[in-house]
N, C-alpha and C positions, 0 to 999 in steps of 0.2 A: 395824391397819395392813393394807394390799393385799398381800396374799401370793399368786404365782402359783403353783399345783401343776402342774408341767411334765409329771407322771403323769396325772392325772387331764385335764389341758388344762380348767382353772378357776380361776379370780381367789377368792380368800378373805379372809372379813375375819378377823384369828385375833389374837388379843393377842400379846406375848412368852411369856406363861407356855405359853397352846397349841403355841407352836412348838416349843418345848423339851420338850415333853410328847412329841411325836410323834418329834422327831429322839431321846429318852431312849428311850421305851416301844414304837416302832412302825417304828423301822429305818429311818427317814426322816434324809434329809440336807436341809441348807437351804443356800443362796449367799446371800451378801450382797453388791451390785454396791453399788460406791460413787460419787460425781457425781467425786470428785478422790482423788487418792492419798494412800493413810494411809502411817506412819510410826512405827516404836515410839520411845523416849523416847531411845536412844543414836543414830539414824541409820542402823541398820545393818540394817532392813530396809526396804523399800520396796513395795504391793501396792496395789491396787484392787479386787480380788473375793477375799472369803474363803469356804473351804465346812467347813462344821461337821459331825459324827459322832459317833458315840458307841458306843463300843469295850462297854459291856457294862451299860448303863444309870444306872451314876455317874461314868466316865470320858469325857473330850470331846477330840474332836483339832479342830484348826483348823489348818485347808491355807491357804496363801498363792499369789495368783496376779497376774501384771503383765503387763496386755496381752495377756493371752491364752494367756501363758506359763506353766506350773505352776514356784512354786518348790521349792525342796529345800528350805527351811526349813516346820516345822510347831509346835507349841504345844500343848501338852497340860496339861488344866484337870480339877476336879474339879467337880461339882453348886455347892460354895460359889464358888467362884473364879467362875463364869460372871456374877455381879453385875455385876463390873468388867470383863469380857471380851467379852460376847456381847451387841452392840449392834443391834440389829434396825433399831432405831428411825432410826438414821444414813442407815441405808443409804438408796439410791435405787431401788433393785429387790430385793425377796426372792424368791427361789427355792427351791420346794421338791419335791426329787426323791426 
C-alpha cells in the first residue's frame, strides 16, 4: 500500500507488517485517514483519522480524531491485539510521521 512519509516528504510502498515494524522499532507514528466515519460496535464513539504509537515496543496506543478535532478517547492494544485493530488497509490515506 502507498504510505506517505510526511518526514522524509516521500510516497512508499511498505506492507502492514513494515509499518508496524517502524511505528514498534523505530519511534515512528502512522495516521490512518479514512473516506467515511468509523464507529466502534456500541455507538459510542465516532472518528475518521486515527494515529498509532507505541509506548515501549509491544505496547500501542491509538488516538481518535473527528474533523480535525483530537478526541479524548484513546485505545490501548498489545503486539497480538493489533490483528483485529490496526487496519491500514481501510484507510484512504496512510501517514507516516
Amino acid at each position: 500500500m502507498n504510505v506517505t512519509d510526511i518526514v522524509k516528504k516521500e510516497t512508499l510502498e511498505m506492507t502492514r507488517e513494515q509499518i508496524l515494524d517502524l511505528v514498534a522499532n523505530h519511534n515512528r507514528q502512522v495516521d490512518l485517514v479514512f473516506a467515511e466515519k468509523q464507529s466502534d460496535e456500541d455507538g459510542y464513539l465516532t472518528w475518521d483519522r486515527e494515529n498509532w504509537t507505541c509506548v515501549d515496543g509491544r505496547r500501542f496506543v491509538r488516538s481518535y480524531f473527528l474533523e480535525g478535532r483530537a478526541l479524548s478517547d484513546y485505545s490501548g492494544y498489545n503486539k497480538y491485539d493489533l490483528q483485529a485493530a490496526f487496519l491500514p488497509e481501510e484507510a484512504k490515506e496512510v501517514l507516516l510521521g
